[in-house]
N, C-alpha and C positions, 0 to 999 in steps of 0.2 A: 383138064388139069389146071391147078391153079399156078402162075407162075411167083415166083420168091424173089425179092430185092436182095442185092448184097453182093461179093465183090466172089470172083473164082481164085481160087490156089495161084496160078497162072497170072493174075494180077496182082494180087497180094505180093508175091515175089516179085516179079519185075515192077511194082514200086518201091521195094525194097533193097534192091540192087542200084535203083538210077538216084534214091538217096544216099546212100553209101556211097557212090561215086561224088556226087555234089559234098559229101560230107568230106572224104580224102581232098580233093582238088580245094577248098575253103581251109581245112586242115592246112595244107600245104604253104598256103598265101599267108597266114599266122605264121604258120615257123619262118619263114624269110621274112617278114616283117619284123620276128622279135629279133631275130640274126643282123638287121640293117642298124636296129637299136642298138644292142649289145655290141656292134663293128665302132659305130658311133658314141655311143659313150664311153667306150675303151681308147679312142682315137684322141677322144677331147680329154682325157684324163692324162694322158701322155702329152699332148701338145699341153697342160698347163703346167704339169710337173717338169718337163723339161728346159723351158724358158726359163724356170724360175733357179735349177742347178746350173745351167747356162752365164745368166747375169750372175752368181754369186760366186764359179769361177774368172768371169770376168774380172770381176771387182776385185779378188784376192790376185790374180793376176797384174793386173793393172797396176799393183802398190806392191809389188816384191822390189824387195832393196837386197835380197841374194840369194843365190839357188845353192846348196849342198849337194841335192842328189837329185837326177831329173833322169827317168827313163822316157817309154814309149805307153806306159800306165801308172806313173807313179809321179811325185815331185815331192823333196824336201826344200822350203825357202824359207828368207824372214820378210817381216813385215814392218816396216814401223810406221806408226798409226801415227805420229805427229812428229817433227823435226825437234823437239825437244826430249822425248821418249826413247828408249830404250830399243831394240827390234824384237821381235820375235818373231819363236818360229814354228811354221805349222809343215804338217804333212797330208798328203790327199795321197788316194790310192785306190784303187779298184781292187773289192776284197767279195772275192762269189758274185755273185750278181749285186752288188752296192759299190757305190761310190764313198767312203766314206773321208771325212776330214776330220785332222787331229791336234790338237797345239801341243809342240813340243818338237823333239830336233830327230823324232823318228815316224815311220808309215806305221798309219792306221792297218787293226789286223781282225780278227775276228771277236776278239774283248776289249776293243778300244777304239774308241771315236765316234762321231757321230753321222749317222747316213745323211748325207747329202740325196741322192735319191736310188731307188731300185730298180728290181725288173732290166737292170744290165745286162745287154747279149755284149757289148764292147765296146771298151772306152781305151782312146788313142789321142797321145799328147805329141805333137811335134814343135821341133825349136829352131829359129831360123835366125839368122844374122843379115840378115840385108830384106830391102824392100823386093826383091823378086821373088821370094821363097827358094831360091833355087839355092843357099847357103845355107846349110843346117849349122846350127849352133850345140856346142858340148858344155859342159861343166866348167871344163878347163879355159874356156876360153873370159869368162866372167860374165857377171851381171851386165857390163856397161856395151857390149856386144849381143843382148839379148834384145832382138828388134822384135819378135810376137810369137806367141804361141798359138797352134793350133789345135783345136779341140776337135773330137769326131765323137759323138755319144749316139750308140746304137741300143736300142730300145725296145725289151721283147713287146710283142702285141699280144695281151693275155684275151681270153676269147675263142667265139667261133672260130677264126678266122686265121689266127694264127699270123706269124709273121713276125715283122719288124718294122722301127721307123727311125729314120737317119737325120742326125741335126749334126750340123759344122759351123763353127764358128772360128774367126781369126780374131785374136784378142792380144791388143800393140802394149808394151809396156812404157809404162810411163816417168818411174822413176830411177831411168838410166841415165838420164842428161841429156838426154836425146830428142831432138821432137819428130817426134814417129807419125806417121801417114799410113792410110789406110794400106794393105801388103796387097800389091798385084799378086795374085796365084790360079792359076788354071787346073782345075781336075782334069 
């Protein structure tokens, strides 16, 4: 009998099974690799955008010359841009997942103002009167007693992965008369 080259049923499948396993486990290592990407450039996309509503609360902070209306998400103040100028006044507020700002002597709502930034899970303003933070400050008390505001902007994480990112900032007012110092505060 003559014998035949070529592979049996028996092999043919159990090569066919030990590539499909090499194929999932490779499979596998891509999707966590694209996942480590998409963690990563959703992360750096938040860390730029949020520095950047950060410093421009800062800096409208920093030059209020008087608060009307100040919650725990919101703030009406003025501004004035030069000491020979007039003030004015804007509003910031947390409206759905936006931050937005308004000029005028009322909060920004959902047809007015312009987004400062998105993707808000929670934005938190507190107001304090003394370098300890341990004195909150009200309305009533006036501008020339407002020693710094604190900012808390929580940040959804769109993505795989889900989640959140926390940025805090304490930001000293400057145009109370006052020369203000950094605020001790402890979490």
């Amino acid at each position: 009998m003559s014998r035949q080259a070529g592979f049996t049923l028996i092999e043919v499948i159990a090569s066919l099974v030990l590539l499909g396993i090499m194929g999932a486990v490779a499979g596998m290592a891509i999707v966590k690799g694209v996942d480590g990407y998409v963690f990563t450039k959703t992360n750096a996309a938040l860390s730029e955008k949020a520095p950047l509503a950060i410093t421009r609360l800062r800096l409208e902070f920093q030059n209020l010359t008087g608060v009307t209306n100040a919650t725990s998400s919101s703030i009406i103040y003025s501004v004035r841009p030069g000491y020979d100028s007039l003030p004015f006044f804007r509003g910031i507020a947390l409206v759905g997942d936006e931050i937005k700002i308004v000029d005028g002597s009322s909060l920004p709502d959902e047809n007015t103002g312009s987004v400062l930034i998105d993707e808000v899970n929670s934005f938190t303003l507190e107001y304090y009167k003394d370098s300890t933070g341990s004195d909150s400050w009200a309305v009533s008390d006036g501008v020339l007693d407002l020693y710094a505001v604190k900012v808390e902007l929580i940040l959804n994480r769109t993505g795989v992965s889900g989640g959140t990112l926390t940025f805090l900032n304490m930001i000293n007012t400057r145009r109370n008369g006052r020369y203000n110092g950094p605020i001790n505060w402890n979490e």
